[in-house]
gemmi code that builds the backbone of each chain (N, CA, C; Angstrom):
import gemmi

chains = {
    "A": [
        ("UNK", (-37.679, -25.903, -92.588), (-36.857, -25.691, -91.401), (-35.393, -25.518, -91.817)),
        ("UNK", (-35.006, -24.298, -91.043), (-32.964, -24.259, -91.543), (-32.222, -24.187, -90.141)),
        ("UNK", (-31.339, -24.097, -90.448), (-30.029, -23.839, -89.643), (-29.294, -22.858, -89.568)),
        ("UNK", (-28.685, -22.273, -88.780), (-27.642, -20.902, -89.037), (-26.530, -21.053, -88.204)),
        ("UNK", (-25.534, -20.807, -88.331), (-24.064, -20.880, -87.732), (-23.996, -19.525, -87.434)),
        ("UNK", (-22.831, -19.126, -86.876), (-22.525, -17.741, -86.178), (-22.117, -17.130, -87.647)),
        ("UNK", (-21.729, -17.351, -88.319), (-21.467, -15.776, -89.124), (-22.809, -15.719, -90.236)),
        ("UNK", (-23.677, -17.001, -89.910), (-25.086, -16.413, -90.547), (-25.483, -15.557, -89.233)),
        ("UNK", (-25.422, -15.505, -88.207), (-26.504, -15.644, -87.221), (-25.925, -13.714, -86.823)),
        ("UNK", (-24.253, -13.632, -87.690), (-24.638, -11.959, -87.107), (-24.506, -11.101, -88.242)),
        ("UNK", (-24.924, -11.765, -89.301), (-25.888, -11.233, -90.713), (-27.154, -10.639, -90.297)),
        ("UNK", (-27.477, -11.654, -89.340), (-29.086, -11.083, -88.680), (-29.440, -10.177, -87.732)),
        ("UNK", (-28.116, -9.929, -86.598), (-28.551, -9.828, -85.227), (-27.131, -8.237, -85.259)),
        ("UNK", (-27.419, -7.650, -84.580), (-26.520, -5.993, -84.833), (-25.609, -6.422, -83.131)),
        ("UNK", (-25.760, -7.715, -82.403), (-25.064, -7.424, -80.891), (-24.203, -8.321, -81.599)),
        ("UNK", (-22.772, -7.606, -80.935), (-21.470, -8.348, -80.727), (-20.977, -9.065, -79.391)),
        ("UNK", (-19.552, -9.685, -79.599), (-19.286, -10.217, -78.190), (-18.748, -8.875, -77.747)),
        ("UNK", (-18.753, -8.620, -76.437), (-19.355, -9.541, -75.561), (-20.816, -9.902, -75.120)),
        ("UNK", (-21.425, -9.444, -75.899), (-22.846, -9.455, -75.942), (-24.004, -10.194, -77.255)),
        ("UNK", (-22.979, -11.118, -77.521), (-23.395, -11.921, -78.474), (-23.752, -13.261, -78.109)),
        ("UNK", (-24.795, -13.733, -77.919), (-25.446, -15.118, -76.633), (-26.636, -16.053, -77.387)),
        ("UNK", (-26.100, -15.739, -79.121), (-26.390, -17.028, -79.581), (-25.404, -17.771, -80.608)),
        ("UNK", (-24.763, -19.070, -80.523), (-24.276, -19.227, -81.087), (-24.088, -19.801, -82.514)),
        ("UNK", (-24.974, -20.782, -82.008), (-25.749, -21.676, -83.205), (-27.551, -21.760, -83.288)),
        ("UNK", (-27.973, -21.786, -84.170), (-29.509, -22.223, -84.533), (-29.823, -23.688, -84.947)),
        ("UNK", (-30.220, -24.654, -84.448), (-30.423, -25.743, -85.300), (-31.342, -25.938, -85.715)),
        ("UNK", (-32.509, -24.996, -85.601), (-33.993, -25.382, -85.888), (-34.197, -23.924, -85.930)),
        ("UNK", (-34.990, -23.740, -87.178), (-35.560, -22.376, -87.043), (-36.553, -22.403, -88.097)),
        ("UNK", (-37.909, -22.040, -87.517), (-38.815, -21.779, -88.868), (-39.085, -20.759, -88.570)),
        ("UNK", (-39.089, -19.796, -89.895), (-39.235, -18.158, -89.581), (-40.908, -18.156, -89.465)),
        ("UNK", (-40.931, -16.648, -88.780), (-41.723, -16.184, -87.573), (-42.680, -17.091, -87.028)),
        ("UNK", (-42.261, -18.008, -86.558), (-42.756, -19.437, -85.592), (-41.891, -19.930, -84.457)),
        ("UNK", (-41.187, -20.205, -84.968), (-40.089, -20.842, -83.767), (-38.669, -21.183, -83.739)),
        ("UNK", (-37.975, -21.060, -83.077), (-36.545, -21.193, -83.068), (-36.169, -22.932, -82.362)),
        ("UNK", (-34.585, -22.983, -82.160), (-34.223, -23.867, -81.212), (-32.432, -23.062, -81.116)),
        ("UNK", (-31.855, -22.528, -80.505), (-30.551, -22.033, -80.293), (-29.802, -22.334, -79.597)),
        ("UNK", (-28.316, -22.779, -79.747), (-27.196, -22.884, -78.389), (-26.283, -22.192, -77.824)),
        ("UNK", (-26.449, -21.877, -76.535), (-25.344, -20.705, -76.080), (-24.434, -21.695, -75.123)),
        ("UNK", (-23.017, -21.709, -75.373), (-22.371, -22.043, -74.680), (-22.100, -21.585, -73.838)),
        ("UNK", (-21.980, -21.737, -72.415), (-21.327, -20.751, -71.629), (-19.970, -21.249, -71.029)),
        ("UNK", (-19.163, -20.232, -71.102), (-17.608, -20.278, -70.881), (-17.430, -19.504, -69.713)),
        ("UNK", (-16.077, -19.966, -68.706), (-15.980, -19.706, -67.762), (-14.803, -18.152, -68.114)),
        ("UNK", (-14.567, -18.110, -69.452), (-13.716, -16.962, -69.568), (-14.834, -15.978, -70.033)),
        ("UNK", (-16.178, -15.819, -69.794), (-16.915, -14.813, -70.162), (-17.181, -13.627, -69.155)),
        ("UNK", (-16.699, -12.548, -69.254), (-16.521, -10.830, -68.653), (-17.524, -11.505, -67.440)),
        ("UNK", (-18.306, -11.470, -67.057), (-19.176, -11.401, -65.932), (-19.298, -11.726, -65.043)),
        ("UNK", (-18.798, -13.292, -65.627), (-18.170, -14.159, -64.347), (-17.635, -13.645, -63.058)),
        ("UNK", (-16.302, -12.615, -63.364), (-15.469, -12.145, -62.716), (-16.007, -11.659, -61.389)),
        ("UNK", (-17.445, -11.123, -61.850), (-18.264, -10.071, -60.722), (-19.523, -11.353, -60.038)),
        ("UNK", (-19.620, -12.214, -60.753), (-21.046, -12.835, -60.351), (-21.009, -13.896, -60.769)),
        ("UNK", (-20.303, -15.028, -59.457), (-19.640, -13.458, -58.519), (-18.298, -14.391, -58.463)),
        ("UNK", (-17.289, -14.025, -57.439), (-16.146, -14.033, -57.440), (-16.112, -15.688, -56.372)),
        ("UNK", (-15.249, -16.466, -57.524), (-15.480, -17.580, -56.917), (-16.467, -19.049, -56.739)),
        ("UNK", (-17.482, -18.091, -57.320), (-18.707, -18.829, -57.735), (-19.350, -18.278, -58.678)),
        ("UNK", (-19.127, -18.513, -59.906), (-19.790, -18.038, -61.535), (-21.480, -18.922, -61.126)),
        ("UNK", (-21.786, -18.114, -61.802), (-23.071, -18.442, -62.041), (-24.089, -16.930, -62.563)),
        ("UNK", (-24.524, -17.757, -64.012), (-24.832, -16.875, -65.331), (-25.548, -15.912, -65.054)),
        ("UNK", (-25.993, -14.803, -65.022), (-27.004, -13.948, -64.697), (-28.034, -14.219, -65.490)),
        ("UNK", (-29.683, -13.973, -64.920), (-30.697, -14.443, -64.678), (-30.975, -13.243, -66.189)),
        ("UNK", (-30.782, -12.202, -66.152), (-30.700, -10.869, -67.201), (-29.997, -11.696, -68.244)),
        ("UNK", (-28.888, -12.233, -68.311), (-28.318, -12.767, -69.480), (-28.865, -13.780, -70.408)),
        ("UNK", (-29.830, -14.889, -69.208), (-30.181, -16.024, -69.769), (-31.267, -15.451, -70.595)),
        ("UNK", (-32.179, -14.388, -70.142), (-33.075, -13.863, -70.809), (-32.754, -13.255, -72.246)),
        ("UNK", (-31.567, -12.143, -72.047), (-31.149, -11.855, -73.317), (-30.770, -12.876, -74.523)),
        ("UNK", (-30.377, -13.950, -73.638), (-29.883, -14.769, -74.650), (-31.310, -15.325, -75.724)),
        ("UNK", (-32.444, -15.634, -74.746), (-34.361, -15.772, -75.156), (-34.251, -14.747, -76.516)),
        ("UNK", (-34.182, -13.947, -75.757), (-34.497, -12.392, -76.813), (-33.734, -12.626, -78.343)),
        ("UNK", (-32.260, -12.778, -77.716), (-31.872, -12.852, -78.891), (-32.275, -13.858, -80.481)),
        ("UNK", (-32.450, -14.648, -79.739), (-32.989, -16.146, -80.474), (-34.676, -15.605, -80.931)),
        ("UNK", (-35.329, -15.180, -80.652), (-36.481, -14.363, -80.855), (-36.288, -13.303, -81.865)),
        ("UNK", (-35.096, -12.673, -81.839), (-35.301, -11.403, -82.883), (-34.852, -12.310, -84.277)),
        ("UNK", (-34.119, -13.744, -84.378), (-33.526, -14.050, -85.356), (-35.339, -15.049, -86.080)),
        ("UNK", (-35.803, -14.732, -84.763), (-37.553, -15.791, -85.744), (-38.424, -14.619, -86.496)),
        ("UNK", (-38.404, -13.434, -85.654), (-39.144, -12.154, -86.323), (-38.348, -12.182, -87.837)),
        ("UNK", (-39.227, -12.262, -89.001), (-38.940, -11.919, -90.683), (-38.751, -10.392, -90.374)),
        ("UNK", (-37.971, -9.843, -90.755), (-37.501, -8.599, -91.222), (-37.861, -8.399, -92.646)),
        ("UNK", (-38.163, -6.870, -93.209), (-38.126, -6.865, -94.428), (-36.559, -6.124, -94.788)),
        ("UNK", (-36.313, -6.078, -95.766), (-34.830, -5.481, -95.597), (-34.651, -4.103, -95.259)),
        ("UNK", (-36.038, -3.421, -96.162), (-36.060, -2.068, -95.735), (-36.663, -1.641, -95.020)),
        ("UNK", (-36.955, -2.522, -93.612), (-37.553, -1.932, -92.301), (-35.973, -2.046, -91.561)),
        ("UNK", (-34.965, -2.641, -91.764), (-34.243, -2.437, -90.937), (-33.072, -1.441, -90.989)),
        ("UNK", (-34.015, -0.659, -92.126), (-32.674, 0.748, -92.373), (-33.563, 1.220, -91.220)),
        ("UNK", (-34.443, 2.074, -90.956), (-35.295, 2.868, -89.898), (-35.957, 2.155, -88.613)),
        ("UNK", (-36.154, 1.118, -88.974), (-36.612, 0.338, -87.535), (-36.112, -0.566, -86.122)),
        ("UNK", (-36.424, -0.481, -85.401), (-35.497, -1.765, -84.736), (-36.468, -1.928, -83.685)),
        ("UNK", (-36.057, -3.499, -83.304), (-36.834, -4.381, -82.906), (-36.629, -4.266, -81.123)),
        ("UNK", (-37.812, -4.338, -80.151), (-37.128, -3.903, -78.950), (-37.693, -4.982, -77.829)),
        ("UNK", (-36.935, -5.102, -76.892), (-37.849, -5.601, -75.482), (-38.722, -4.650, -75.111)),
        ("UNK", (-40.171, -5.396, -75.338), (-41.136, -4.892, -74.766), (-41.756, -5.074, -73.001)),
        ("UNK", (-41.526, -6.383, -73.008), (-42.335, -6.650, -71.890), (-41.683, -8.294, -71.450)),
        ("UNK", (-41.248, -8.331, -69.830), (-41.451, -10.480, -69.811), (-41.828, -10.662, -68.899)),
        ("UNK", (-42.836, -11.547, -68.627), (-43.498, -12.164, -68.183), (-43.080, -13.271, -67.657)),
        ("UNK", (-43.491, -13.257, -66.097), (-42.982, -14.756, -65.710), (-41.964, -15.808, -65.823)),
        ("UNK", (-41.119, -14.829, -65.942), (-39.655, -15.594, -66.213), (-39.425, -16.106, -64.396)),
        ("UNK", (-38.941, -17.453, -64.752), (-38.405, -18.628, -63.566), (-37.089, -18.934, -64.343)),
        ("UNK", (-36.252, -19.033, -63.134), (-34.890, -19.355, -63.049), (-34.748, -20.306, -62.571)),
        ("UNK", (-35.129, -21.884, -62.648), (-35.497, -23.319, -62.026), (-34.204, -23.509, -61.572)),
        ("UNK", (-33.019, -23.319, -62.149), (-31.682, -23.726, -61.613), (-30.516, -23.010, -62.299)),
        ("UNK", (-29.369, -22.688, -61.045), (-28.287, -21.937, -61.859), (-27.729, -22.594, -63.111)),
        ("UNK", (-27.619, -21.743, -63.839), (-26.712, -21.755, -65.274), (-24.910, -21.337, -64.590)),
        ("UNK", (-24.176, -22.454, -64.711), (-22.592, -22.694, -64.616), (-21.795, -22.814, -65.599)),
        ("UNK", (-20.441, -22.301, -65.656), (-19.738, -22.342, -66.628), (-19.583, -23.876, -67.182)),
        ("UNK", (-19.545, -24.494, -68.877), (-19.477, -25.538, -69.090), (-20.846, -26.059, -69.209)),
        ("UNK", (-21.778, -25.566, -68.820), (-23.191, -25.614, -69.327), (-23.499, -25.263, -71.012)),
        ("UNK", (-24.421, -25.975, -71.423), (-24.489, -25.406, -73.311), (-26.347, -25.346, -73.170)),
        ("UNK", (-26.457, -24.008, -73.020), (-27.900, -24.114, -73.097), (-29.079, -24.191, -74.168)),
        ("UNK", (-29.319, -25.246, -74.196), (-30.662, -25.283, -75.137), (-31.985, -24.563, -75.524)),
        ("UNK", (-31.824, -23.696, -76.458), (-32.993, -22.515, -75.758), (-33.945, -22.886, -76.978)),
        ("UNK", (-35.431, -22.937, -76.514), (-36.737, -22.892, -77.693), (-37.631, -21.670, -77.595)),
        ("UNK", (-37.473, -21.382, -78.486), (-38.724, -19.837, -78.378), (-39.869, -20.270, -79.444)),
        ("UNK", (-41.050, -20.441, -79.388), (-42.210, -20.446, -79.872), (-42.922, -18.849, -79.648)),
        ("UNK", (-43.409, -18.339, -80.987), (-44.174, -17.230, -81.324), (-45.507, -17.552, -80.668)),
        ("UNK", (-46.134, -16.742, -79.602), (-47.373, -17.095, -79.371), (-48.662, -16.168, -79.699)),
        ("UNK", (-47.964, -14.609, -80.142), (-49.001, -14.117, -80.646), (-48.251, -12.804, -81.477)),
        ("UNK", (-49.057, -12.077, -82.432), (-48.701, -11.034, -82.699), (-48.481, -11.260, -84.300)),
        ("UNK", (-47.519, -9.980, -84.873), (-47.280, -10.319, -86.511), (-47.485, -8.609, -86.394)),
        ("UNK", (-48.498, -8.021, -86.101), (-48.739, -6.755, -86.078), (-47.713, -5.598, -85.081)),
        ("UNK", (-48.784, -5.136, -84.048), (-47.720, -3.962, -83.966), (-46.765, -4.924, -82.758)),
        ("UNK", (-47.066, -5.997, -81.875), (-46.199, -6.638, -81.094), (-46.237, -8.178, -81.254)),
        ("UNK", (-45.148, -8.863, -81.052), (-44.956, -9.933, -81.492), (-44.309, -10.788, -79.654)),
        ("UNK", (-45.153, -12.237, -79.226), (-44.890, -12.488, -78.414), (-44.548, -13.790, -78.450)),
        ("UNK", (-43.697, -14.863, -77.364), (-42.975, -15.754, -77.710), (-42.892, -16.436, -76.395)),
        ("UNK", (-43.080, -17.577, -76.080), (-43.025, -18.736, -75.014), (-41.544, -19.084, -74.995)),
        ("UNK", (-40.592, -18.955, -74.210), (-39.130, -19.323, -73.611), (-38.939, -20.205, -73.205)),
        ("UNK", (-37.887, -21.608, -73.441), (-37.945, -22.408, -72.742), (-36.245, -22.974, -72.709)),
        ("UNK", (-35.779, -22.565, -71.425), (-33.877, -22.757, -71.448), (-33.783, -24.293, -70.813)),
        ("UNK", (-33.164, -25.264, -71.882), (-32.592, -26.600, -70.842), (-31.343, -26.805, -71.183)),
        ("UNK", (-30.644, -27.403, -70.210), (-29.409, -28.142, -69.971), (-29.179, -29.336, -69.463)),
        ("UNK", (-28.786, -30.249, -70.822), (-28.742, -31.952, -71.066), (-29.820, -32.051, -70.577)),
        ("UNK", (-31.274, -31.653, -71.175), (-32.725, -31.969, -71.221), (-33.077, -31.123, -69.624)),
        ("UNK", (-32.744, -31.314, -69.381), (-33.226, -30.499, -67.961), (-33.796, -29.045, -67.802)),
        ("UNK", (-35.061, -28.374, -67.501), (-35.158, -27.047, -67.813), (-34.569, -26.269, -66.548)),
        ("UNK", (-33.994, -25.731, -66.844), (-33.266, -24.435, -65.881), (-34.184, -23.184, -65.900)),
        ("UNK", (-34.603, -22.490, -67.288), (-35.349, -21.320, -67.428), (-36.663, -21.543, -68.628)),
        ("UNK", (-37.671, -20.752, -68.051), (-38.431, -20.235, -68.716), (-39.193, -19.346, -68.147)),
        ("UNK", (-40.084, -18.735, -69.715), (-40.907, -17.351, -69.361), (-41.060, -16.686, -70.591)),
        ("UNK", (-41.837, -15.774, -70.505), (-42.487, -15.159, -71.664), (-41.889, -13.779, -72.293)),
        ("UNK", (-41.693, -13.686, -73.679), (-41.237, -12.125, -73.743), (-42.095, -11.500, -75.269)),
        ("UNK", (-42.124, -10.054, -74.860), (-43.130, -9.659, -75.918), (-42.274, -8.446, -76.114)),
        ("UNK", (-41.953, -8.308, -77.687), (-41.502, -7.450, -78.538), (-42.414, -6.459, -79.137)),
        ("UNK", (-41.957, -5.374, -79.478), (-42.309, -4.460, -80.280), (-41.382, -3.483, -81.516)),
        ("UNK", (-41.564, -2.750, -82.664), (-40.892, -1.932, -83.273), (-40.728, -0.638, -83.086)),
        ("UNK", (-39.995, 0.246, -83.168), (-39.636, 1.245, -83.132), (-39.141, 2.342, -84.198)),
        ("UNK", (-39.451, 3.084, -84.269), (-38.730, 3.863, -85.340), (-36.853, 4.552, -84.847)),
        ("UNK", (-36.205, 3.811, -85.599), (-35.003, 4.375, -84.748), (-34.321, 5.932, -84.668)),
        ("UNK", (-35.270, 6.573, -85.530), (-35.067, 8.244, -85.229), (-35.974, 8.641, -84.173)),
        ("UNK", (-36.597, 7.921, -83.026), (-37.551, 8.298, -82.604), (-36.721, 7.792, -80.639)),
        ("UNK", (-35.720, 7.536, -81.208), (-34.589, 7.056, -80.027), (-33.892, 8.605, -79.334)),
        ("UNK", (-34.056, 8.493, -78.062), (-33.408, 9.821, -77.774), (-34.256, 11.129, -77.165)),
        ("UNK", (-35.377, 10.749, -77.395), (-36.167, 12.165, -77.875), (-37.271, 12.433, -76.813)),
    ],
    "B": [
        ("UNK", (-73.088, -6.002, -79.367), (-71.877, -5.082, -78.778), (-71.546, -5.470, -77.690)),
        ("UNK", (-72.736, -6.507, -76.758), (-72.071, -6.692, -75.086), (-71.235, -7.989, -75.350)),
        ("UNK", (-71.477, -8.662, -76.470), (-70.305, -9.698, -76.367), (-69.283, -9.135, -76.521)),
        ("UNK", (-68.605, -8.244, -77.218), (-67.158, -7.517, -77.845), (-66.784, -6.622, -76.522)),
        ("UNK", (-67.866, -6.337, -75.454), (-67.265, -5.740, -74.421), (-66.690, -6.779, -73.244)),
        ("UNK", (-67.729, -7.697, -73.363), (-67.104, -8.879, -72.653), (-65.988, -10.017, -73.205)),
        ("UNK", (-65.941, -10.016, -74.107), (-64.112, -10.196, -74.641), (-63.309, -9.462, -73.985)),
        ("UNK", (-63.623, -7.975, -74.415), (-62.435, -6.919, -74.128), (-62.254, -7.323, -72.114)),
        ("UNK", (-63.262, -7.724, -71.790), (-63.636, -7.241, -70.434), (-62.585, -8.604, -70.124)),
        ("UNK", (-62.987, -9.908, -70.796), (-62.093, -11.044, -70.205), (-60.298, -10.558, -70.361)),
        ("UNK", (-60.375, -9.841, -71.782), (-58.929, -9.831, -72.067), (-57.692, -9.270, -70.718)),
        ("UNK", (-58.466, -8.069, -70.702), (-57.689, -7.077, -69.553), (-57.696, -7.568, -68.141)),
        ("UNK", (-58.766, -8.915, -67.839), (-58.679, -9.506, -66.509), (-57.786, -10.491, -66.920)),
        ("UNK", (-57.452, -11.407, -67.922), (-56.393, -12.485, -68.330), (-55.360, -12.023, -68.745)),
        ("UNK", (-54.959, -11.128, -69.251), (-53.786, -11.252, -69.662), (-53.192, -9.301, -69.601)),
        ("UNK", (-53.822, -8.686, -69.082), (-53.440, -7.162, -68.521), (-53.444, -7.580, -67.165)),
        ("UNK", (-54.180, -8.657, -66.736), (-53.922, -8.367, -64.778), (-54.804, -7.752, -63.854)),
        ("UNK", (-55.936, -7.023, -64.491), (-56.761, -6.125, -64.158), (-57.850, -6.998, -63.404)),
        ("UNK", (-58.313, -6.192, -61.740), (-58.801, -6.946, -61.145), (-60.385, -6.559, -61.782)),
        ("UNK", (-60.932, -7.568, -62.225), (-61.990, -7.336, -62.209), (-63.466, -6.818, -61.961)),
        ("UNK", (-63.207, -7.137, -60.625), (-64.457, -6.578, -59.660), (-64.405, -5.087, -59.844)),
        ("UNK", (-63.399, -4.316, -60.494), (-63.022, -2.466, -60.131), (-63.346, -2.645, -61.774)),
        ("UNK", (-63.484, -3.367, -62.394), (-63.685, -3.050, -63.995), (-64.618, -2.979, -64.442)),
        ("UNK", (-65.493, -2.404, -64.807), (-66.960, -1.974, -65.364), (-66.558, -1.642, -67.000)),
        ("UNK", (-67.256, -1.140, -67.434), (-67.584, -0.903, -68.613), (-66.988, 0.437, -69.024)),
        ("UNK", (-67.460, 1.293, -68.319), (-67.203, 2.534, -68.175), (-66.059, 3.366, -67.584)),
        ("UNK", (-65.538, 2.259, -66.758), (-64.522, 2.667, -65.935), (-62.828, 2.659, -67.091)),
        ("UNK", (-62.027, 4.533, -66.351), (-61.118, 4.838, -66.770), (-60.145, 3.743, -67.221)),
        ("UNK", (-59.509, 3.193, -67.778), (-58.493, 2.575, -68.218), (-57.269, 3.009, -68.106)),
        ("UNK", (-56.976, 4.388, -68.293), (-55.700, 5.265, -68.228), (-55.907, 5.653, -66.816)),
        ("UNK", (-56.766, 6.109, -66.212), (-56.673, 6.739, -64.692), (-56.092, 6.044, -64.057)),
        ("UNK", (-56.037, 6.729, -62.435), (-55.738, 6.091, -61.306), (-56.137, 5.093, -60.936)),
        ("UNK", (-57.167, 4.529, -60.962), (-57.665, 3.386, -60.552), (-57.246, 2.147, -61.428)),
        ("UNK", (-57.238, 2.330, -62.344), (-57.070, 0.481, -63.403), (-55.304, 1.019, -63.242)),
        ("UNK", (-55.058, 2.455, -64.013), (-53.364, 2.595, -64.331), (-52.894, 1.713, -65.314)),
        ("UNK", (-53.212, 1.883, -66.146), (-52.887, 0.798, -67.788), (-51.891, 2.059, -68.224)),
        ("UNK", (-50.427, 1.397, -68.648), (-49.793, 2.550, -69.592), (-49.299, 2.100, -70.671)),
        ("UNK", (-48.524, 2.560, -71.706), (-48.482, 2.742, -72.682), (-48.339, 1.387, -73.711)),
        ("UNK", (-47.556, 0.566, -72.650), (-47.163, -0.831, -73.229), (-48.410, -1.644, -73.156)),
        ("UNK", (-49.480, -1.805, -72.082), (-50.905, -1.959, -72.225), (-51.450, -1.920, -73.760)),
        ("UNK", (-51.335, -0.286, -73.821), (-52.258, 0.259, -74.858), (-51.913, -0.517, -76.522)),
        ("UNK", (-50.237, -1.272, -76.293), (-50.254, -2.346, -77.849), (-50.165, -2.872, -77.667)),
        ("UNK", (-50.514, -3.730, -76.380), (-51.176, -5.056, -75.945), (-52.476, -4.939, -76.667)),
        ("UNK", (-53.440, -4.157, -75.721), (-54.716, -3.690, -76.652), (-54.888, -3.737, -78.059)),
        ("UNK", (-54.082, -3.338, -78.307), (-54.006, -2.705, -80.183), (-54.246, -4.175, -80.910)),
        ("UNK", (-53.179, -4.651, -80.374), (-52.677, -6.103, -80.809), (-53.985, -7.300, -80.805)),
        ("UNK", (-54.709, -7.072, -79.190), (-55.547, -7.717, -79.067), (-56.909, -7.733, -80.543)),
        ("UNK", (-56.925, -6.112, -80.041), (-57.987, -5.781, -81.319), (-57.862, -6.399, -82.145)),
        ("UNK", (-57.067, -6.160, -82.886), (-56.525, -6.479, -84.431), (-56.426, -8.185, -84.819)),
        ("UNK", (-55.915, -8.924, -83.548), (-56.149, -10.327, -83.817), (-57.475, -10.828, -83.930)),
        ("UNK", (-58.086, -10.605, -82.825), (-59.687, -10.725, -82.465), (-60.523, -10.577, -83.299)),
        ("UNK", (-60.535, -8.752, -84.143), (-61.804, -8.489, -84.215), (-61.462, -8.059, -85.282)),
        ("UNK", (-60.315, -8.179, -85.948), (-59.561, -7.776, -86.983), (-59.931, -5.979, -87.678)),
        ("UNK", (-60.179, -5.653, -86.440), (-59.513, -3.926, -86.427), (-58.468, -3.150, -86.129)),
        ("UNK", (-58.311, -2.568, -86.727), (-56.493, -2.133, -86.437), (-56.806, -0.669, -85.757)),
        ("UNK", (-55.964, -0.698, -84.532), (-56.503, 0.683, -83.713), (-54.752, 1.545, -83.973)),
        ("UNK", (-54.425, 1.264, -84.500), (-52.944, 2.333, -84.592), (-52.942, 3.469, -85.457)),
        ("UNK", (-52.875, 3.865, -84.090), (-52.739, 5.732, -84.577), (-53.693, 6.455, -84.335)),
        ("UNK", (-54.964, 5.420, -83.955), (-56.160, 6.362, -83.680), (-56.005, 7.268, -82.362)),
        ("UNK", (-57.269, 8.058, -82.300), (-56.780, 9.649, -81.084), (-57.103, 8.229, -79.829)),
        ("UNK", (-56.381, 8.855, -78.651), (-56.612, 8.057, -77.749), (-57.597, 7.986, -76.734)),
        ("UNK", (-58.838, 8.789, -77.415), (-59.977, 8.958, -77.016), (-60.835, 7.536, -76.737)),
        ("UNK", (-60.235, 6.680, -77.941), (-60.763, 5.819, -78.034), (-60.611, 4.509, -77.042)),
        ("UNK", (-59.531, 5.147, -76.340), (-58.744, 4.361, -75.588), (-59.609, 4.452, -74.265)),
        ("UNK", (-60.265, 5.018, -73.800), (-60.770, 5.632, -72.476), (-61.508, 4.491, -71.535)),
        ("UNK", (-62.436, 3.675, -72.250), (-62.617, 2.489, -71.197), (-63.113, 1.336, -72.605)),
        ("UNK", (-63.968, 0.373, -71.839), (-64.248, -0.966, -72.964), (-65.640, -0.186, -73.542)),
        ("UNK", (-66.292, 0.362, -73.190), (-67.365, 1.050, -73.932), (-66.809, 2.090, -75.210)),
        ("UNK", (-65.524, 2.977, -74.700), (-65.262, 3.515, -76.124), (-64.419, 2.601, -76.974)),
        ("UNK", (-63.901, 1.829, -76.735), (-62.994, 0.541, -77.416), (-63.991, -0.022, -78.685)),
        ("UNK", (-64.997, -0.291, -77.925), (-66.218, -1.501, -78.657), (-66.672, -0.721, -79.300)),
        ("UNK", (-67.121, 0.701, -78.774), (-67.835, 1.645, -80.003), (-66.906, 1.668, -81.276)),
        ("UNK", (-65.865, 1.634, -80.807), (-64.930, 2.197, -82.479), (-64.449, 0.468, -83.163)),
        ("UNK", (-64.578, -0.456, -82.514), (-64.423, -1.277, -82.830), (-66.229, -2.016, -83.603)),
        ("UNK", (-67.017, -1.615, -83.011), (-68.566, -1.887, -83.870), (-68.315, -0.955, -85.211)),
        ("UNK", (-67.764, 0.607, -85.065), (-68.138, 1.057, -86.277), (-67.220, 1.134, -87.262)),
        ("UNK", (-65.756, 0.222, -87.154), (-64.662, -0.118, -87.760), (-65.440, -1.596, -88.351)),
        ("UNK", (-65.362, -2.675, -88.164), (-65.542, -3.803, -88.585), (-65.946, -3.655, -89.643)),
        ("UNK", (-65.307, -5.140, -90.392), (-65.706, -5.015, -91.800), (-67.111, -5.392, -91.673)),
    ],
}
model = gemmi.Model(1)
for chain_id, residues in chains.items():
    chain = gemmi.Chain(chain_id)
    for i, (resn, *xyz) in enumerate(residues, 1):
        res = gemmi.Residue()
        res.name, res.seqid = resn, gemmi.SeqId(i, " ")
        for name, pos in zip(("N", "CA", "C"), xyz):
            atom = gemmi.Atom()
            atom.name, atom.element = name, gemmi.Element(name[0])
            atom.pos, atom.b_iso = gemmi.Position(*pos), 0.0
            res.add_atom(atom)
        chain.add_residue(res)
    model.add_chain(chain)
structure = gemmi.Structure()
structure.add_model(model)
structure.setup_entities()
């Protein structure tokens, strides 16, 4: 089991801020399972719109943030990631149990539940100070990235 | 072969969504009636390959047509 800090964590991952929604890893066994923390800050772009006056995280974000923590459990080989890239395939049953607020630090666990081959799938589970706010399922696939566009 | 169709047959009612009672053996998979598309089809793939440890990628998508042509290429694939 390791750990990764943010300037391991965008060695791995090609999204920047403002679209960068993991911060730390404290648990990670590759292609098995993660444990990740996203802080959320009340100076983050989105807020502004969603909505005005009353922040509260988008339901799309908390997910991306899943995803993201998911692409850092998928093993890469080095030279699949000159031509390949890794995509949202599919989610399943995602619940939003309670808003995510600025000053919240969300606890996110992703467990691999099937795949290795052509799609790889993963059990979601978002809490804050033990409490679950989100979960739900997301299933990945690869792509050839010349095959983008077309 | 009717057990490997009745796998396939549980799979696509558990975890594709597919109502059962409209699912036969024979019946289209891609048509109008079931409407399975593309993201289905490596669900499928995936399924195969864990299961029955046949790998269906890349094959023509003939094979794809209902659980009777699935199982056929999956009986004459197996190790």
């Amino acid at each position: 089991m390791s750990t990764m800090n943010i300037y391991e964590i965008s060695e791995r991952i090609a999204q920047r801020p403002p679209f960068q929604m993991i911060e730390k890893v404290t648990e990670l066994v590759p292609n098995e399972s993660a444990t990740g923390i996203k802080n959320v800050c009340v100076n983050e772009p989105y807020f502004m719109g969603h909505f005005p006056g009353t922040p509260i995280m988008p339901g799309v974000l908390i997910v991306e943030s899943c995803a993201q923590l998911c692409s850092l459990v998928i093993e890469h080989k080095p030279e699949d990631l000159d031509d390949k890239l890794y995509v949202l395939l599919k989610i399943d049953g995602f619940k939003f149990v309670k808003p995510v607020i600025p000053g919240d630090q969300l606890e996110i666990t992703v467990n691999k539940t099937k795949g290795g081959g052509v799609i790889v799938g993963f059990d979601c589970v978002v809490k804050v100070n033990g409490n679950l706010h989100a979960k739900g399922s997301l299933t990945f696939t690869s792509i050839p990235k010349d095959s983008l566009g077309k | 072969m009717e057990e490997v169709k009745n796998k396939l047959k549980e799979f696509f009612m558990s975890d594709l969504g597919v109502d059962g009672s409209v699912l036969n053996f024979d019946t289209a998979l891609f048509g109008d009636e079931i409407g399975l598309d593309s993201v289905d089809s490596l669900e499928i793939i995936s399924f195969v390959d864990d299961t029955f440890g046949v790998s269906m990628t890349g094959v023509d998508k003939e094979n794809f047509q209902s659980i009777d042509t699935i199982a056929a290429f999956i009986e004459k694939n197996k190790a």
